[in-house]
N, C-alpha and C positions, 0 to 999 in steps of 0.2 A: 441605044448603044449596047453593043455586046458584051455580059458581065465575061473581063481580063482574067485570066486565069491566076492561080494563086500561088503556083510556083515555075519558075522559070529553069531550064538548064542550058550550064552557061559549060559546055563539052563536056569533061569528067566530073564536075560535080554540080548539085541543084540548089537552088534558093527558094529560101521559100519567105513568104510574109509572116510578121509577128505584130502585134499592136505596141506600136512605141510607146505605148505608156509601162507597159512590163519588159522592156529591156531596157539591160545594164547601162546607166547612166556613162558610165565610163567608159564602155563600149562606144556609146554616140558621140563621146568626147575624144575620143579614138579616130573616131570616122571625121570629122568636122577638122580637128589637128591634120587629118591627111589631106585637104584641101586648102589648110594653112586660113581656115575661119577662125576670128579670135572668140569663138564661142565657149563659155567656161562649163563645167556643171551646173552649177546654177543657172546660168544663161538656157540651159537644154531643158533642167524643170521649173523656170518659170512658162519658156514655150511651153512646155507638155501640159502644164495646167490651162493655157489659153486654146489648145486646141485638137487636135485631129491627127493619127496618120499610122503608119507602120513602117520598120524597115525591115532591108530584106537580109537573111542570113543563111550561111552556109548548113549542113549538118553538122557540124562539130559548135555552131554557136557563135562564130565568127560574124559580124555586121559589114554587108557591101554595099548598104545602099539605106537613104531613109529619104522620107515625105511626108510633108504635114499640110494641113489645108487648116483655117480658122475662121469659123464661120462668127459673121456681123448680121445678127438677126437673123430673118429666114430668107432674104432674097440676095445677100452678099457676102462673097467671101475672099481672103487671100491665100496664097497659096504659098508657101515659103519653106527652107530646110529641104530642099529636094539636093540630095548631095548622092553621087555615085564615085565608086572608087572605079580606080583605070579601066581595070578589066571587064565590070558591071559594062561601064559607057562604051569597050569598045563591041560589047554583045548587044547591042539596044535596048540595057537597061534603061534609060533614063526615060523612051518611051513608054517599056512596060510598065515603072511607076508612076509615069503621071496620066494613063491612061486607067489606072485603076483610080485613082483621087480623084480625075475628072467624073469618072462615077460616082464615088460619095459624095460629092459638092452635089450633084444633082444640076438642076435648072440657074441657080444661082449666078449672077452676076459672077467674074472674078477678077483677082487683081493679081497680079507678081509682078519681079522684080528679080532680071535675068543675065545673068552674066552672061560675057560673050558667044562661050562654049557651049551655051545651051538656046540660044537664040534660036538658031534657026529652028530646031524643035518645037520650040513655044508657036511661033508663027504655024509651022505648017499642022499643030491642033489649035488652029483656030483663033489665034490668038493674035492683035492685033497693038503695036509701038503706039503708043503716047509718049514720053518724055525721057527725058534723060537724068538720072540720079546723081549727083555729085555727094564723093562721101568723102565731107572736109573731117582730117583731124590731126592733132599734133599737138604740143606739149601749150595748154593756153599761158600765154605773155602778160606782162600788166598792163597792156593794152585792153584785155581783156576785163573793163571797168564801167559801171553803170552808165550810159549814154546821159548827157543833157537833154532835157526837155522833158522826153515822158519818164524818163526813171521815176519822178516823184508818183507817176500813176500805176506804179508796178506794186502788187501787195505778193504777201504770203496768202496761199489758198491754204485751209485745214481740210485732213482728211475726211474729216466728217461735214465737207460743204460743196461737195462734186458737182450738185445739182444743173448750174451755171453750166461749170465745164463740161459735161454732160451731154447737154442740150449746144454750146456751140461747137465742140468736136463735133458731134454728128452732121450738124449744117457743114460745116467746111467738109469730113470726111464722105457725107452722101451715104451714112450707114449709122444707126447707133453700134458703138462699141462696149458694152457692158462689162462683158467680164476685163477689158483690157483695163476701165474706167476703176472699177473693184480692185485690177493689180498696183493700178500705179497708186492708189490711194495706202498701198503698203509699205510700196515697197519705192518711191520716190517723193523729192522736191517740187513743189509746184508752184510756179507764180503766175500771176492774172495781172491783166492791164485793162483799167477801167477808163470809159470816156462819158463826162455824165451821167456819172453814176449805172451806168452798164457795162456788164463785159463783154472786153470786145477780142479780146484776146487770152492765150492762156500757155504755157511751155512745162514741161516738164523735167526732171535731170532724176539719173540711176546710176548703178552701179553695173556697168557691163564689161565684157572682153577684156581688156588693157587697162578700164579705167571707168571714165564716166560716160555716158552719153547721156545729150538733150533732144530729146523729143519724146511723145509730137511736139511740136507750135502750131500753134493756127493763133491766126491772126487777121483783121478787115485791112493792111497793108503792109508792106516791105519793112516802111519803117518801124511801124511794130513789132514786125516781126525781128529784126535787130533790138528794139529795147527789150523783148524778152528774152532774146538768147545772150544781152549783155548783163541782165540780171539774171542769170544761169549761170552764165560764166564767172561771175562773182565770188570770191573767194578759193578760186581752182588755178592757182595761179601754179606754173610750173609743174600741172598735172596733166595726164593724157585725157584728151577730151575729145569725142568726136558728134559731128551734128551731120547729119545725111538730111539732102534739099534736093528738089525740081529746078529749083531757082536758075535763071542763067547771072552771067556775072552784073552786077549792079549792088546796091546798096548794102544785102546781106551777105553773099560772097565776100562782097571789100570786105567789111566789117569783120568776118571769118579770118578772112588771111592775116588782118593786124592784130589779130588777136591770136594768131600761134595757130589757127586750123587752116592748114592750106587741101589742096583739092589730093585725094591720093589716088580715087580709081572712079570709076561711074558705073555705073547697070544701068539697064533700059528698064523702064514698068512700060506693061503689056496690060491690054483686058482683053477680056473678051463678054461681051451680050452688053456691053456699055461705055462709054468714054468715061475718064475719070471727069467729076469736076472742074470745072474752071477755076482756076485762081486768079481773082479780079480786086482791085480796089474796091471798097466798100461793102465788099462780102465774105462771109468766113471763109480761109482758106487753107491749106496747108503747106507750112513754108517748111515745116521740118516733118521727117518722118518718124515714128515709134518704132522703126525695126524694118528691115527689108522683109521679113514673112509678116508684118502687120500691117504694114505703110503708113 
């Protein structure tokens, strides 16, 4: 591929690339507000510690554009935070930034997760529809209360006991995750669900946008994957929560809606050089996502 050049002009004036790791937080919190993402600051520098990209900026320091890619070992990556403002998208910015990330990913398997507006884009480099994203959330209800049966097999995981979660994120996700494994051991709640004395499942909760979100979950079935995000949900009662899922409607959806998350929008995930994973009964799978740029 042809290395993309590194500044663009967009009529009277030019853009050029910065490493979004040295631009103003505030600025990207700027830019993500003008597309109505509930991304906070802190939402901007936990991504920038997980991953990769630049956005593009005027001469006077102005931000019209940012992309991040976040690589999972050496042969996977996602690709997420590709936001353009009006004017960027109506000059073909949002090719000429993902044309340059699709360079630094290299060879790499990838994955994202694409709003409507940028679909067809995605498709015509390469990129090929798996599934459909449902991103449930809304104020959780006391419905949202430890499920019968397996609740008793749901524990608290400690920070310093990843090892497990570790190794089955990776099987369900088809990648290990390290550094995302490193963040959430900071900076979130984890719980596991054991069967026979192995885990067989695991969910996570943070503090993001609005509020809280859960994910990942992976889990070896649906219904797991409901007793994890009902002891997630656990003591968030009358809080903004949201859980983004592949799932179509059945057991975990239900289970969403009574509990205060109804459905508000969906994205498509795309790969390209791989299908994602299967999610099957009796093998890790993932039933919730960690973030639309991590999946």
């Amino acid at each position: 591929m042809t290395t993309p050049p590194n500044t663009m002009r967009l009529k009277s004036f030019e853009l050029a690339t910065q490493d979004i790791a040295s631009v103003d937080v505030e600025a990207l919190h700027g830019l993500s507000l003008g597309v109505e993402w509930p991304h906070r600051p802190g939402d901007w520098e936990a991504l920038r510690a997980l991953g990769h990209g630049f956005a593009a900026l005027d001469e006077i320091g102005r931000v019209f554009g940012s992309a991040m890619w976040f690589p999972h070992g050496d042969e996977c990556a996602t690709i997420g935070m590709v936001i353009t403002s009006p004017r960027l998208q109506a000059q073909g910015g949002g090719r000429w930034m993902m044309e340059r990330i699709l360079q630094q990913c290299g060879e790499r398997r990838l994955i994202l997760n694409s709003t409507r507006a940028a679909y067809r884009l995605y498709v015509s480099l390469g990129f090929a529809p798996q599934a459909t994203v449902s991103q449930c959330q809304g104020y959780a209800t006391p419905e949202a209360a430890a499920m019968p049966g397996l609740a008793d097999a749901v524990e608290t995981i400690a920070p310093t006991d990843l090892g497990e979660v570790a190794a089955l994120d990776e099987a369900g996700f088809g990648a290990g995750r390290p550094l995302l494994m490193a963040q959430l051991a900071r900076t979130a709640e984890i719980r596991g669900l054991r069967r026979g004395g192995r885990l067989v499942g695991y969910g996570a909760r943070r503090t993001f946008g609005r509020g809280t979100v859960i994910g990942p979950v992976v889990a070896e079935s649906e219904e797991e994957a409901v007793a994890l995000a009902a002891a997630l949900l656990a003591g968030l009662d009358g809080q903004f929560v949201r859980l983004d899922t592949r799932q179509e409607m059945g057991p975990l959806r239900t289970y969403l809606e009574a509990a205060g998350l109804r459905l508000f929008d969906t994205v498509r995930t795309l790969t390209r050089g791989a299908d994602l994973p299967a999610v099957e009964t009796g093998r890790p799978g993932v039933y919730g996502l960690a973030a639309h740029a991590l999946s």
